[in-house]
C-alpha positions as a Markdown table, in Angstrom:
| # | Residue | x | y | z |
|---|---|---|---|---|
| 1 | Unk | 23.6 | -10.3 | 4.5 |
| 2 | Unk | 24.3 | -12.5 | 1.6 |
| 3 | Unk | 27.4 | -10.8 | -0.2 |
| 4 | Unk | 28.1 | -13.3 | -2.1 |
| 5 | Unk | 25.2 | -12.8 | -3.9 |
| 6 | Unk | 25.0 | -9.1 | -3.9 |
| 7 | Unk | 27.4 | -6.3 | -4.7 |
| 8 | Unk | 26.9 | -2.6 | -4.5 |
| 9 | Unk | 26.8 | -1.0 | -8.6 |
| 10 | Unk | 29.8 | 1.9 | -8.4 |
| 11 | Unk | 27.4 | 3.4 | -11.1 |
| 12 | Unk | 24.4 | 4.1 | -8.6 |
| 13 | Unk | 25.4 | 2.9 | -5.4 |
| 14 | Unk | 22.4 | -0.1 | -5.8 |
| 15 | Unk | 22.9 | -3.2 | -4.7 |
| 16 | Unk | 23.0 | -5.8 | -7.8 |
| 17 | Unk | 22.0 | -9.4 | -7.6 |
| 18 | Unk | 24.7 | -11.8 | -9.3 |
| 19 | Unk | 24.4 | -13.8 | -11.5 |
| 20 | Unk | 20.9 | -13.3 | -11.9 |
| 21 | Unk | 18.6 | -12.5 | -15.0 |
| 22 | Unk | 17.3 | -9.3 | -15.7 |
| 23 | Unk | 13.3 | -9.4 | -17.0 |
| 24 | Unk | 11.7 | -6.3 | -17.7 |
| 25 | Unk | 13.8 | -4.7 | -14.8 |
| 26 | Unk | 13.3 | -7.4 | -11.8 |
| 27 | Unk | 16.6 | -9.7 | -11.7 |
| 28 | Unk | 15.6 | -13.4 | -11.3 |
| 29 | Unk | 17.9 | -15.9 | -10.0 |
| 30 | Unk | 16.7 | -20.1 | -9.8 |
| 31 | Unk | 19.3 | -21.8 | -8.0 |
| 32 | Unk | 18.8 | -25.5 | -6.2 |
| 33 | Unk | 21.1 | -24.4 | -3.5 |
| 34 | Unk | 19.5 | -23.7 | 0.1 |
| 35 | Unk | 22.0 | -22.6 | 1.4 |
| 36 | Unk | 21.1 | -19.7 | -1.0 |
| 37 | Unk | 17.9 | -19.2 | 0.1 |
| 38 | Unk | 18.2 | -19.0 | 3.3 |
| 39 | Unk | 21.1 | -16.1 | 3.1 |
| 40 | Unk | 18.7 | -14.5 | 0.7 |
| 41 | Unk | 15.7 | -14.7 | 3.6 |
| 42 | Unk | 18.2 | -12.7 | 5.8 |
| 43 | Unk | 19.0 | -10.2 | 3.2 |
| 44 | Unk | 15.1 | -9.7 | 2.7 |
| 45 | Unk | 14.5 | -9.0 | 6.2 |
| 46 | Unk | 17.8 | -6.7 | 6.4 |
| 47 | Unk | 16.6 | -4.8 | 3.0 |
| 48 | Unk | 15.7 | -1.1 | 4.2 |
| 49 | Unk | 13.7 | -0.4 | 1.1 |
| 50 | Unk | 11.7 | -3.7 | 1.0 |
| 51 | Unk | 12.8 | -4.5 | -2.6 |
| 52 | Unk | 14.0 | -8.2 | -2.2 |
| 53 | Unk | 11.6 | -10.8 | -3.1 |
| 54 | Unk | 12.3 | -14.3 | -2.0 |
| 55 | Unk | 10.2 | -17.1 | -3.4 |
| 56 | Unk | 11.1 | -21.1 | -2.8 |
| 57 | Unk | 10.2 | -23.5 | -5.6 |
């Protein structure tokens, strides 16, 4: 789901967004790519902690 967007941190074994900005401890990432989205929708519904927020602007 989406790995080229996420990669597992060998520090903590969390999944890290890419190239994304890190605000008070969320990590943002605006991008006017779809396809993006969408593989980000998938990787939100596959998520088994429910952490990944996926917004559309």
């Amino acid at each position: 789901m989406a790995p080229e967007q996420y990669r597992i941190s060998k520090k903590d074994g969390k999944s890290v967004l890419l190239q994304s900005v890190d605000k008070k401890g969320f990590h943002t990432l605006k991008s006017p790519d779809d396809s993006i989205y969408e593989a980000n929708i998938k990787a939100k519904a596959a998520c088994p902690v429910n952490i990944i927020s996926v917004k559309q602007v």
